[in-house]
PyMOL commands that place a pseudoatom at each C-alpha (Angstrom):
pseudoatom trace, name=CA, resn=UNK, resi=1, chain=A, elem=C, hetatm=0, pos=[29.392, 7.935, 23.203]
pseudoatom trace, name=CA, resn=UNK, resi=2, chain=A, elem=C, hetatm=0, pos=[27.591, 6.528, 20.205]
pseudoatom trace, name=CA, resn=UNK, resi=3, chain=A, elem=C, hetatm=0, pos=[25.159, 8.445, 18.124]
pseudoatom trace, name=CA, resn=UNK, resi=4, chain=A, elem=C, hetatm=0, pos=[21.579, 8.121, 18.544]
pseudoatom trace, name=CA, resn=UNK, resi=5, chain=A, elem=C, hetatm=0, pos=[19.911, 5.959, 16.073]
pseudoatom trace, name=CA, resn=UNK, resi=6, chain=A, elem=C, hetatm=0, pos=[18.258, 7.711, 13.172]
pseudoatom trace, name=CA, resn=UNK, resi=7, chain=A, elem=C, hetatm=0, pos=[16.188, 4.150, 11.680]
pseudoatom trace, name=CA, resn=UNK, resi=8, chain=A, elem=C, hetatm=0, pos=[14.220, 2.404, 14.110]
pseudoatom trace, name=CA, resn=UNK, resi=9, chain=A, elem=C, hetatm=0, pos=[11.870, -0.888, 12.649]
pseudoatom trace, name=CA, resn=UNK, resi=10, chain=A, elem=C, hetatm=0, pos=[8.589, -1.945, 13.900]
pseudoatom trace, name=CA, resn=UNK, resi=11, chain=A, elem=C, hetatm=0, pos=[7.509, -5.384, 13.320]
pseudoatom trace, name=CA, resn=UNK, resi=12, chain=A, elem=C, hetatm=0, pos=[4.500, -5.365, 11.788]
pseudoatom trace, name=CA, resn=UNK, resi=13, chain=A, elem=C, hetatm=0, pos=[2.104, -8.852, 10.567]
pseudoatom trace, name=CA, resn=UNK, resi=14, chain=A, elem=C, hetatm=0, pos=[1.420, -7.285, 6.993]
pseudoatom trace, name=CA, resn=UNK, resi=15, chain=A, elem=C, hetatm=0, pos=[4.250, -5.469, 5.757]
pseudoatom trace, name=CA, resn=UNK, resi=16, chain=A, elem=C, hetatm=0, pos=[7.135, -7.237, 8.024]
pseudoatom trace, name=CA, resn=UNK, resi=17, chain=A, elem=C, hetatm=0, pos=[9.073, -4.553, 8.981]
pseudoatom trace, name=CA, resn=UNK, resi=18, chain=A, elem=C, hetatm=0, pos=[8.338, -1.064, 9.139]
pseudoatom trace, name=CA, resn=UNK, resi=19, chain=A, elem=C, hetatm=0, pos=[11.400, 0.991, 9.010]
pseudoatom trace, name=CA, resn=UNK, resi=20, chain=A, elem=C, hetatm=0, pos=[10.879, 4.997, 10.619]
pseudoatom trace, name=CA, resn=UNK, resi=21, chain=A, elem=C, hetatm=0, pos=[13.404, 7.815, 11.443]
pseudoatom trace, name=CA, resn=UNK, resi=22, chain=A, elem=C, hetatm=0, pos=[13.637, 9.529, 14.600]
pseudoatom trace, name=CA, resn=UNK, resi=23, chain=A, elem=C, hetatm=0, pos=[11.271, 12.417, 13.464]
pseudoatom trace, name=CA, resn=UNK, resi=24, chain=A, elem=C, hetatm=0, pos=[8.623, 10.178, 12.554]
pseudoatom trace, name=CA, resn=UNK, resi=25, chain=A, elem=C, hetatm=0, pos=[8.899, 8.093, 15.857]
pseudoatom trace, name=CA, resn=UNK, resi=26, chain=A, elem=C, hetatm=0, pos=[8.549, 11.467, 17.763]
pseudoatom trace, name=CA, resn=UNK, resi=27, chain=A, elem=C, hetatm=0, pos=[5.059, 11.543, 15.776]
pseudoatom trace, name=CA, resn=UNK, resi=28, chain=A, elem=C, hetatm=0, pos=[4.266, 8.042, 17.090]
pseudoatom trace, name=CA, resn=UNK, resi=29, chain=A, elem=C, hetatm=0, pos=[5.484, 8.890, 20.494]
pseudoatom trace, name=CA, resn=UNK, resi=30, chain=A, elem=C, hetatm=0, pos=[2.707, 11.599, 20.494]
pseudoatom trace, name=CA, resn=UNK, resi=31, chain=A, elem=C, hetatm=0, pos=[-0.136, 11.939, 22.640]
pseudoatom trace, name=CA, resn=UNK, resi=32, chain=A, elem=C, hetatm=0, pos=[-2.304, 12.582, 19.532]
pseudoatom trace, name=CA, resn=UNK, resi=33, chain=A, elem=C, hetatm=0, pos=[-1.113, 9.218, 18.038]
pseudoatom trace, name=CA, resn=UNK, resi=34, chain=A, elem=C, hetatm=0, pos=[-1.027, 7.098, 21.209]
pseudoatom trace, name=CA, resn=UNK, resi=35, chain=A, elem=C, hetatm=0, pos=[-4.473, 7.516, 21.911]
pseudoatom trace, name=CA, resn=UNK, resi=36, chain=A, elem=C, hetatm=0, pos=[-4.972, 5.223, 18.119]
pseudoatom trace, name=CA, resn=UNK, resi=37, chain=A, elem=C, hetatm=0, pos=[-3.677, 2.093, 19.969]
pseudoatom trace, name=CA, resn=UNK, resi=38, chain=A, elem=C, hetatm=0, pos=[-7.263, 1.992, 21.891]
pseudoatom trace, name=CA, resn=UNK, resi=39, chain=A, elem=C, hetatm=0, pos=[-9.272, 2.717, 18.740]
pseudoatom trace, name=CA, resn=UNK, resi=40, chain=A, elem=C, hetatm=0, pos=[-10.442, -0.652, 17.050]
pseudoatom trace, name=CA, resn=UNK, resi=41, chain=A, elem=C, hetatm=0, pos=[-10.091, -0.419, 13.076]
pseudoatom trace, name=CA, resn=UNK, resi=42, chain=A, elem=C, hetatm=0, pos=[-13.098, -2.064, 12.205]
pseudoatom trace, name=CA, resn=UNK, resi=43, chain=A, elem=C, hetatm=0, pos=[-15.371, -0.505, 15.497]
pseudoatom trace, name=CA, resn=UNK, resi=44, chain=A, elem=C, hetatm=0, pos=[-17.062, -3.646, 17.384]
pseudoatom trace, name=CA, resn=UNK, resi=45, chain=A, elem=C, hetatm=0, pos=[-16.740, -5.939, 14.501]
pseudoatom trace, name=CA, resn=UNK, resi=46, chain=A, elem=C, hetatm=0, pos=[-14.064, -8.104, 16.639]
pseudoatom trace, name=CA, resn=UNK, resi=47, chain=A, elem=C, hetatm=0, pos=[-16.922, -9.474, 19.166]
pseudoatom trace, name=CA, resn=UNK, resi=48, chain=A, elem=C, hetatm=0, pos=[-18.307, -11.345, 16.086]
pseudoatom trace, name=CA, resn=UNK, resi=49, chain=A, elem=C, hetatm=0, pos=[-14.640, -12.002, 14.481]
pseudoatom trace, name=CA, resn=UNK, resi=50, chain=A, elem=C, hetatm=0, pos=[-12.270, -12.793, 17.095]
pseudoatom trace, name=CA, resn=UNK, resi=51, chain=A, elem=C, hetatm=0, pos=[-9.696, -11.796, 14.706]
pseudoatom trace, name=CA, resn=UNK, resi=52, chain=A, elem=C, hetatm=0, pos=[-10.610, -8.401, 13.714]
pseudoatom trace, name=CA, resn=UNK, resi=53, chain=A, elem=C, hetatm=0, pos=[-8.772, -6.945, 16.919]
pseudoatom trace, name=CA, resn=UNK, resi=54, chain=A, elem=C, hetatm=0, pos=[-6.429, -4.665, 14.891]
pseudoatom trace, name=CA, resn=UNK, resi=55, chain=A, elem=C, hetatm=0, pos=[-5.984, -1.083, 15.458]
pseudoatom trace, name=CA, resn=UNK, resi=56, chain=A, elem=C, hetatm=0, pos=[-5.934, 2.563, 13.599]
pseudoatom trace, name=CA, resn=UNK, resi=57, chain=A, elem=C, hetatm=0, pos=[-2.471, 2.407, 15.291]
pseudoatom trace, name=CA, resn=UNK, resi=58, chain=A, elem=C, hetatm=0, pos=[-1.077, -0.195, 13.160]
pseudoatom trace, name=CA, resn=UNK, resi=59, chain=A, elem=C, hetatm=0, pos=[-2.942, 0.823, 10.147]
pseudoatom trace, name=CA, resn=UNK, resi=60, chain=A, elem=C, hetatm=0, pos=[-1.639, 4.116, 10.274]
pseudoatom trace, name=CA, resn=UNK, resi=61, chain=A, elem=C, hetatm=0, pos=[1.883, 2.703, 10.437]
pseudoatom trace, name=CA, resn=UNK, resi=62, chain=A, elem=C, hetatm=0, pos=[1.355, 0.885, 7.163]
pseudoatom trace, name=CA, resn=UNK, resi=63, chain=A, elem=C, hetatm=0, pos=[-0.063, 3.489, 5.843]
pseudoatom trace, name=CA, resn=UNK, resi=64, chain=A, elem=C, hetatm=0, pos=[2.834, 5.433, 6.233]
pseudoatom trace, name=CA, resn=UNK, resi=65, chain=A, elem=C, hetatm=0, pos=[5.153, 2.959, 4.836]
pseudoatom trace, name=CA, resn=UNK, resi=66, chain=A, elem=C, hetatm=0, pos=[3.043, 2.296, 1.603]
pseudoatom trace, name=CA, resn=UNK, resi=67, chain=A, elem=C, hetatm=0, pos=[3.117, 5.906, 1.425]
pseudoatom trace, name=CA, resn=UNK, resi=68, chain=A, elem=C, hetatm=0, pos=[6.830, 5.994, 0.924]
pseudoatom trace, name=CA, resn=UNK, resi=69, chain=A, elem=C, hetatm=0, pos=[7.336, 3.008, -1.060]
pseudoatom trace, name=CA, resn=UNK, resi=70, chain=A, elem=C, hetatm=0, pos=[4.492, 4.616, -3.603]
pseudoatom trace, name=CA, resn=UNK, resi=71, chain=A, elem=C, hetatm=0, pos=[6.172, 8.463, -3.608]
pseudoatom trace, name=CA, resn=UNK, resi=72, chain=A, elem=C, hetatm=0, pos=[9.529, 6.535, -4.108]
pseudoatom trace, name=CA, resn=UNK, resi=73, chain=A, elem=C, hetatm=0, pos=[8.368, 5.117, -7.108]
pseudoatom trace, name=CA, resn=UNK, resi=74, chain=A, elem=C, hetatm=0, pos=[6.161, 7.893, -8.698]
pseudoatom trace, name=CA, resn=UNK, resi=75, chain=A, elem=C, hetatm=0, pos=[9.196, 10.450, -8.320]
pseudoatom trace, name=CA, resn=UNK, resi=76, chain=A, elem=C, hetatm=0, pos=[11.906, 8.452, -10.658]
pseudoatom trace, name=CA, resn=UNK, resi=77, chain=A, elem=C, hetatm=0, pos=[12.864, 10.249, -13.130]
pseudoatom trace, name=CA, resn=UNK, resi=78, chain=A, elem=C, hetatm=0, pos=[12.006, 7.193, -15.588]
pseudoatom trace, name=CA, resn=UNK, resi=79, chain=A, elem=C, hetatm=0, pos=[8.037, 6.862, -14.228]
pseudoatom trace, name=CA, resn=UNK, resi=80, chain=A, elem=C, hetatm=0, pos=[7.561, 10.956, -14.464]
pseudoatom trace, name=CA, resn=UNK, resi=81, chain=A, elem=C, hetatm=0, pos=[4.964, 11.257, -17.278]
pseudoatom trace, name=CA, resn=UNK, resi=82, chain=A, elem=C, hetatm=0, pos=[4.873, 14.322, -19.469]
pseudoatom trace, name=CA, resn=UNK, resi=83, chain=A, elem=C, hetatm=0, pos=[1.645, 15.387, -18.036]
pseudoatom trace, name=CA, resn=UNK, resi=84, chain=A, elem=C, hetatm=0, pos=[2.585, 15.694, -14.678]
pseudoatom trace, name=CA, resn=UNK, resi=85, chain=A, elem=C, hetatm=0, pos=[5.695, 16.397, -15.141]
pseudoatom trace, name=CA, resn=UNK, resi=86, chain=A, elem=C, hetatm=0, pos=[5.549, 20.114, -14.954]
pseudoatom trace, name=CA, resn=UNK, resi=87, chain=A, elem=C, hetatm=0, pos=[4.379, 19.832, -11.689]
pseudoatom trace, name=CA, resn=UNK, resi=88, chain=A, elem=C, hetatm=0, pos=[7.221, 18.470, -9.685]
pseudoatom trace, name=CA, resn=UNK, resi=89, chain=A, elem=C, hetatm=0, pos=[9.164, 20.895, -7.127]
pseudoatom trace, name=CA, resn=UNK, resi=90, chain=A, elem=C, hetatm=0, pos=[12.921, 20.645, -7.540]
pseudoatom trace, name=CA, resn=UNK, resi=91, chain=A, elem=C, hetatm=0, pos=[14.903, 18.266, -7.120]
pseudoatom trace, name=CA, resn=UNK, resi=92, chain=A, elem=C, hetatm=0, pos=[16.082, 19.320, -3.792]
pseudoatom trace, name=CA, resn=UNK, resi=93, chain=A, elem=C, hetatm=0, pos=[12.725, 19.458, -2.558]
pseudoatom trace, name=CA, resn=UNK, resi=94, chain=A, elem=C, hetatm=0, pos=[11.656, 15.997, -3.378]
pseudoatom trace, name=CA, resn=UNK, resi=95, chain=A, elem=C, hetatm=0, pos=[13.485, 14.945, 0.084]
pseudoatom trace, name=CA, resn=UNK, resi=96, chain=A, elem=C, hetatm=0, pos=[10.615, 17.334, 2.123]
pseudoatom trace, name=CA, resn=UNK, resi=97, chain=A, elem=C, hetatm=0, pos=[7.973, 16.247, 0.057]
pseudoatom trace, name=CA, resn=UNK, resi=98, chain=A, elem=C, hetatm=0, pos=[8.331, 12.526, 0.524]
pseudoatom trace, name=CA, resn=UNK, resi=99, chain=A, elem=C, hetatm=0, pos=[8.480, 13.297, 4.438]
pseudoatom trace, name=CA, resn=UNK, resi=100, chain=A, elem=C, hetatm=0, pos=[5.107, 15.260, 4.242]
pseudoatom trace, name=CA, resn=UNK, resi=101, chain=A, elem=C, hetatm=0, pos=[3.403, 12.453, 2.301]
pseudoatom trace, name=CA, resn=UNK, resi=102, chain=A, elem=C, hetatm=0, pos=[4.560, 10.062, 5.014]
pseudoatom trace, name=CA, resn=UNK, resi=103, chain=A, elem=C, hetatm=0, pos=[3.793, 12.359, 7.730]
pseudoatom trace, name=CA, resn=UNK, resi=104, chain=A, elem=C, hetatm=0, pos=[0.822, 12.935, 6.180]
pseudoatom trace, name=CA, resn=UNK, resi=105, chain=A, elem=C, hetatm=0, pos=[-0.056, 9.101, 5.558]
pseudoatom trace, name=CA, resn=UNK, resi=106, chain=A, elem=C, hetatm=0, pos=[0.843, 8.042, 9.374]
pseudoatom trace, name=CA, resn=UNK, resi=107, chain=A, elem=C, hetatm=0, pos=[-1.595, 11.220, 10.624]
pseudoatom trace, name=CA, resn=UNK, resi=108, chain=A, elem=C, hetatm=0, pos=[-4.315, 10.498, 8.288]
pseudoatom trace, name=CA, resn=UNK, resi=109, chain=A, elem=C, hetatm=0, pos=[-6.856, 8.958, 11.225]
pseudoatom trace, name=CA, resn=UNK, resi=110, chain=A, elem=C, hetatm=0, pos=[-5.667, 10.922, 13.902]
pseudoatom trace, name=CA, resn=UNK, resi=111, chain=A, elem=C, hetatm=0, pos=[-9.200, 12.464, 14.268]
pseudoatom trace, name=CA, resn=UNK, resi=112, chain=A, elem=C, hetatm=0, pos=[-11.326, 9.110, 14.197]
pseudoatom trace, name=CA, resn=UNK, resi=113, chain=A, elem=C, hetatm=0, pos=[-12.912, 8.180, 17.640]
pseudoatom trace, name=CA, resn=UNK, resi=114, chain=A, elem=C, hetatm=0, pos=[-13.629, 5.214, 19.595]
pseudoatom trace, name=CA, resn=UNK, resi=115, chain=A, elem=C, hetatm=0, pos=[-16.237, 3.161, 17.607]
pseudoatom trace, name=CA, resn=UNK, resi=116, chain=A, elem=C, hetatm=0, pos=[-14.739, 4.547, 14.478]
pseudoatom trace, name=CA, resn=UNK, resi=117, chain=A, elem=C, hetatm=0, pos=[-17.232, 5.981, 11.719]
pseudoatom trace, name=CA, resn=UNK, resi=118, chain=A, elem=C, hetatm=0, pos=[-19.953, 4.977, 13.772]
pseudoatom trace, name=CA, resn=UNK, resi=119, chain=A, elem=C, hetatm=0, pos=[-19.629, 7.928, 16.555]
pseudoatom trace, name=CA, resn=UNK, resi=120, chain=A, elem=C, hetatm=0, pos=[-19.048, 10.356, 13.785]
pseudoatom trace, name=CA, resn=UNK, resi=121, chain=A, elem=C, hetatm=0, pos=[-23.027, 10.662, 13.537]
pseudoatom trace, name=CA, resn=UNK, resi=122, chain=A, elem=C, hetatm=0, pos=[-22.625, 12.445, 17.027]
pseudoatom trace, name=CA, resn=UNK, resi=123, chain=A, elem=C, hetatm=0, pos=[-20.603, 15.226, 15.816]
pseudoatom trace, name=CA, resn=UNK, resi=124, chain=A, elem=C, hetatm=0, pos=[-21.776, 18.750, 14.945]
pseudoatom trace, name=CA, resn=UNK, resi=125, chain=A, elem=C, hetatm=0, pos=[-23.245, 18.973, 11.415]
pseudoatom trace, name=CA, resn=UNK, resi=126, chain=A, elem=C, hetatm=0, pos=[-20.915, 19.275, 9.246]
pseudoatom trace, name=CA, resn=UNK, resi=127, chain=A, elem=C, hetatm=0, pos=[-18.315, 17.555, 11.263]
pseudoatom trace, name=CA, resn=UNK, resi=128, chain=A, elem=C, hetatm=0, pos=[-16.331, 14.466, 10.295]
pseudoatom trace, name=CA, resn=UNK, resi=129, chain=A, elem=C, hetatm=0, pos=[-12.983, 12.641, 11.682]
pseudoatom trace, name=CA, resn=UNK, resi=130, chain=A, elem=C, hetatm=0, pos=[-11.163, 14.610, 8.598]
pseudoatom trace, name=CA, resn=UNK, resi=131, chain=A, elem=C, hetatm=0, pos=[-11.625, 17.725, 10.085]
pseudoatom trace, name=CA, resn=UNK, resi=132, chain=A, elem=C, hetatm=0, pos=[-10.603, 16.537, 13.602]
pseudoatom trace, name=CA, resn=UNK, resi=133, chain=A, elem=C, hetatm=0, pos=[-7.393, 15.142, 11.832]
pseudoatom trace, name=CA, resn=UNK, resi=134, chain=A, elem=C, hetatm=0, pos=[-6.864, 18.485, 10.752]
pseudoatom trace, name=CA, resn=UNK, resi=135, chain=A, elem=C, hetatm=0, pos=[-7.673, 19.669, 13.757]
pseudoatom trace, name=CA, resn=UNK, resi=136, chain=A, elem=C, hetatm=0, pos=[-5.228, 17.134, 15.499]
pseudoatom trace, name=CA, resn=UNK, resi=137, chain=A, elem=C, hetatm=0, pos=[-2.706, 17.855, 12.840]
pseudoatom trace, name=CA, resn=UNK, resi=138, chain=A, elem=C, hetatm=0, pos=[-2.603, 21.437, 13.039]
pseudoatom trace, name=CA, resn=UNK, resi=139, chain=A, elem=C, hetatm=0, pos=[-2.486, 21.941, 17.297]
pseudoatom trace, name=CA, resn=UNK, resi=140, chain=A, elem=C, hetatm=0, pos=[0.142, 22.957, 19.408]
pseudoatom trace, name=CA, resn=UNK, resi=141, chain=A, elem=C, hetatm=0, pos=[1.511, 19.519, 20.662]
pseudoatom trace, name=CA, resn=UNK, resi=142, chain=A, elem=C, hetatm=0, pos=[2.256, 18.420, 16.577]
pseudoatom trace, name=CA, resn=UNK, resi=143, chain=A, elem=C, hetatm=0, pos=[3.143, 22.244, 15.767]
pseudoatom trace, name=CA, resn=UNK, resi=144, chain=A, elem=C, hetatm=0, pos=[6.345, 21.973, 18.024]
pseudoatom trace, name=CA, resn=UNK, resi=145, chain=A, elem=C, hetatm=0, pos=[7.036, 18.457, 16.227]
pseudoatom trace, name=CA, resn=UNK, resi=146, chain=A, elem=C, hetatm=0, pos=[6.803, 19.681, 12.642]
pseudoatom trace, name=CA, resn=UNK, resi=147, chain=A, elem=C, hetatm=0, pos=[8.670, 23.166, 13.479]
pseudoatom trace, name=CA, resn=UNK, resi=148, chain=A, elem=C, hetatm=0, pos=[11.472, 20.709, 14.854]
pseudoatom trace, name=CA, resn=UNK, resi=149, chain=A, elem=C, hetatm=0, pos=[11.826, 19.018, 11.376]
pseudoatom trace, name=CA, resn=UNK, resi=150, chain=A, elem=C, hetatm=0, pos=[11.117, 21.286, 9.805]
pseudoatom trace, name=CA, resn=UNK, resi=151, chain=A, elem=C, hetatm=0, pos=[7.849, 20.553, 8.082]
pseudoatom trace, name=CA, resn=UNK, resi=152, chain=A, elem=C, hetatm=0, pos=[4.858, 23.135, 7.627]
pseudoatom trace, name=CA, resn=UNK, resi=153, chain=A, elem=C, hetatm=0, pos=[2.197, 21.705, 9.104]
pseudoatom trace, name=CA, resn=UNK, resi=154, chain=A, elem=C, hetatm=0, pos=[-0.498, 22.928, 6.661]
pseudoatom trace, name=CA, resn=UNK, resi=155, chain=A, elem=C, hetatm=0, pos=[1.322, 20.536, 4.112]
pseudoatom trace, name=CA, resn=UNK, resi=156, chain=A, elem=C, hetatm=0, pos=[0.994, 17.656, 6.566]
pseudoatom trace, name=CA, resn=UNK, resi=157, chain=A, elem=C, hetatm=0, pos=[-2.836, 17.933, 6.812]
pseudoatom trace, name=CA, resn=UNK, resi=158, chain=A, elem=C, hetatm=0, pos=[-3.578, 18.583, 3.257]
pseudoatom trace, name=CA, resn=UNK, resi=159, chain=A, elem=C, hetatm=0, pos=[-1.910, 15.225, 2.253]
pseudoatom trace, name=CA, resn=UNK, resi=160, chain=A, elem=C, hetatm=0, pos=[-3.093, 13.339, 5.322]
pseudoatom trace, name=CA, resn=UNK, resi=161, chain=A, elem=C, hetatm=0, pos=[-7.458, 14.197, 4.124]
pseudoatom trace, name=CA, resn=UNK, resi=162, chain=A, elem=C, hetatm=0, pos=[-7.342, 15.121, 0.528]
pseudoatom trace, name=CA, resn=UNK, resi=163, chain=A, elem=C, hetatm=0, pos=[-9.014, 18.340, -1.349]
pseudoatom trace, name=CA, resn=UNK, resi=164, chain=A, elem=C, hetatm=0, pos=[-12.727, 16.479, -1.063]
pseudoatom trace, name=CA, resn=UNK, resi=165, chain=A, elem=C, hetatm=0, pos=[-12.351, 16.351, 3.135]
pseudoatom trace, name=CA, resn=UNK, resi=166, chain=A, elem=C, hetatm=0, pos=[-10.527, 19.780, 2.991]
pseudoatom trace, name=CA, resn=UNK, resi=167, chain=A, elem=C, hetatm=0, pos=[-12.030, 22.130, 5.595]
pseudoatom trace, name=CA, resn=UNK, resi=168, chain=A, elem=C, hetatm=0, pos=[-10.711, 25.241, 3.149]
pseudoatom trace, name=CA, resn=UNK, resi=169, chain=A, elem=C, hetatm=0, pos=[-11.400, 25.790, -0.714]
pseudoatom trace, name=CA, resn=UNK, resi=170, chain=A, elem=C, hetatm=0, pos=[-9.802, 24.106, -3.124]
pseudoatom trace, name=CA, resn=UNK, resi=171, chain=A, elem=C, hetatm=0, pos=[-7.907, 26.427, -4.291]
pseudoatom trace, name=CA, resn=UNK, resi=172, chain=A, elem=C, hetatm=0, pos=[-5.573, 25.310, -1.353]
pseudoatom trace, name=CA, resn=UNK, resi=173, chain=A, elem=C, hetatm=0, pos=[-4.453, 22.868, -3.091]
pseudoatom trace, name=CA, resn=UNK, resi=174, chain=A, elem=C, hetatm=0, pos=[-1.723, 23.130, -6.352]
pseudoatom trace, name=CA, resn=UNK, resi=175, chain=A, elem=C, hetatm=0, pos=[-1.698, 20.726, -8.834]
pseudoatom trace, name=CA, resn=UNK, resi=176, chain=A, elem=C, hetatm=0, pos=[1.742, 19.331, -7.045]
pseudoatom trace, name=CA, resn=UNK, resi=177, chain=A, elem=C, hetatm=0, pos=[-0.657, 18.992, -3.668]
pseudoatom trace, name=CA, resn=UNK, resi=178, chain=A, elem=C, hetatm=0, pos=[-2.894, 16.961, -5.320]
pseudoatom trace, name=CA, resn=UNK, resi=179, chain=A, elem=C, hetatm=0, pos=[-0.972, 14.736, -7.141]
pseudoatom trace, name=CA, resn=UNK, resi=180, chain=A, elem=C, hetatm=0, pos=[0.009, 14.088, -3.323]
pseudoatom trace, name=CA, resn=UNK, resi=181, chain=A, elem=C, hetatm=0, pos=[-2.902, 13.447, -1.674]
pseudoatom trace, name=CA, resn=UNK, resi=182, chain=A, elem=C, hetatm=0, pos=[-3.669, 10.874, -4.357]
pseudoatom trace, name=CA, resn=UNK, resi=183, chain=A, elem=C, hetatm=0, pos=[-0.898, 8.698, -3.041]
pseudoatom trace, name=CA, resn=UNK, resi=184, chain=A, elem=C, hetatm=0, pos=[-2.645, 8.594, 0.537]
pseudoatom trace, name=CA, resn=UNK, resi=185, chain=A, elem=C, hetatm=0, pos=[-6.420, 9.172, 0.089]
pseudoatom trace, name=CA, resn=UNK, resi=186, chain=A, elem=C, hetatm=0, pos=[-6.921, 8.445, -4.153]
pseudoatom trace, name=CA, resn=UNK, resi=187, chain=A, elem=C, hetatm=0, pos=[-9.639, 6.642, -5.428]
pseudoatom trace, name=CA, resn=UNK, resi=188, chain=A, elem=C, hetatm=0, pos=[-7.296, 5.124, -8.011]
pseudoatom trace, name=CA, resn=UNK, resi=189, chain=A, elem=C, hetatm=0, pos=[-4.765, 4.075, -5.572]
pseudoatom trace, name=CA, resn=UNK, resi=190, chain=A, elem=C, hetatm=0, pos=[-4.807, 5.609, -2.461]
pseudoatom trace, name=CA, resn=UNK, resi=191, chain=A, elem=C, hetatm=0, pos=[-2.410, 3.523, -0.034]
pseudoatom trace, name=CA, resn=UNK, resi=192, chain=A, elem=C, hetatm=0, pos=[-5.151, 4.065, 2.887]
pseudoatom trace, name=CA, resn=UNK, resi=193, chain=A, elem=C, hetatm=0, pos=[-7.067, 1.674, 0.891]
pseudoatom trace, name=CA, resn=UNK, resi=194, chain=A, elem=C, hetatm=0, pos=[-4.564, -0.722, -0.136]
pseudoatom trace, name=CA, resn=UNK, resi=195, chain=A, elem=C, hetatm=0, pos=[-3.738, -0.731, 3.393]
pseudoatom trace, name=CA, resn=UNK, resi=196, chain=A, elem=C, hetatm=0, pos=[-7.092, -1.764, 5.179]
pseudoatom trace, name=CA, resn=UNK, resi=197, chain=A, elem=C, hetatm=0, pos=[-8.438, -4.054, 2.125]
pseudoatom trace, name=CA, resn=UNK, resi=198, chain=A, elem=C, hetatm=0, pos=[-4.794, -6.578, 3.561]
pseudoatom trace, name=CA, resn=UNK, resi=199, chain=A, elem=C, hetatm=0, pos=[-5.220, -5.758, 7.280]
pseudoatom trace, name=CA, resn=UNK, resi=200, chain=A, elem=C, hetatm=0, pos=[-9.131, -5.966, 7.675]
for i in range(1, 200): cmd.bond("trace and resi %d" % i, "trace and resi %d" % (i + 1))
show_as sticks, trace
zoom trace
């Protein structure tokens, strides 16, 4: 009997191919990130721009793979720069981390609703799609996923929303944690960003 396949590809119309393992497909498989195939990107904007029919579904998934491609890049040893150097786990943690930075990436709009930002005005003060991402991140459906990798799921939603959206105190967050949320959620370069300014 062969072996299950570990790399599975997803054709996508900006970055070609999409390439995800078996744990990250059981992510996508999810109920939780499902429900993003029937949430328009840019809200109602596609009844003036026939074209703007994407979804968070897709952007999520590229996301996620400009995640990787940016952690892959950051960690060689030739691009470390002294000051944030200290920071790095070991070595043989590097292989986690890069997971939970694309974990993190692909779940980073699980908590947006239909309409998008627009319906966030009719959540509780104080509320935001951040903290339902969280929320999302942290429940018992995606706890059984992450325990299965094993990932800690606290890692997961600290990288997918960043220490500005983070429903706890900063102090959370280590130096190493931030350099991570950067990749996904950054104002210099965050890959959300890069993501949406070539989809939308």
């Amino acid at each position: 009997m062969p072996s299950p396949k570990y790399e599975h590809e997803i054709r996508d119309p900006v970055h070609t191919f999409i390439r995800v393992s078996s744990d990250e497909r059981k992510v996508i498989d999810s109920g939780a990130f499902q429900r993003l195939r029937d949430i328009h990107q840019l809200a109602l904007t596609y009844l003036v721009y026939p074209g703007a029919t994407h979804r968070r579904f897709e952007h999520c998934l590229g996301v996620m793979d400009l995640a990787g491609r940016v952690f892959d890049v950051i960690v060689r040893q030739e691009h470390r720069h002294d000051d944030v150097r200290r920071f790095f786990p070991p070595e043989q943690k590097l292989q986690y981390w890069r997971t939970v930075v694309r974990m993190g990436a692909l779940c980073h709009d699980l908590g947006h609703m239909p309409f998008s930002h627009g319906a966030e005005e009719l959540l509780p003060a104080g509320y935001h799609h951040e903290q339902l991402s969280v929320d999302m991140i942290l429940s018992p459906e995606m706890e059984q996923i992450w325990a299965a990798m094993p990932l800690i799921a606290k890692d997961v939603a600290k990288v997918a929303v960043g220490v500005k959206k983070w429903p706890g105190p900063a102090s959370d967050f280590s130096p190493w944690d931030e350099l991570m949320t950067e990749i996904v959620t950054g104002d210099a370069f965050g890959v959300d960003r890069m993501d949406y300014l070539l989809r939308d």
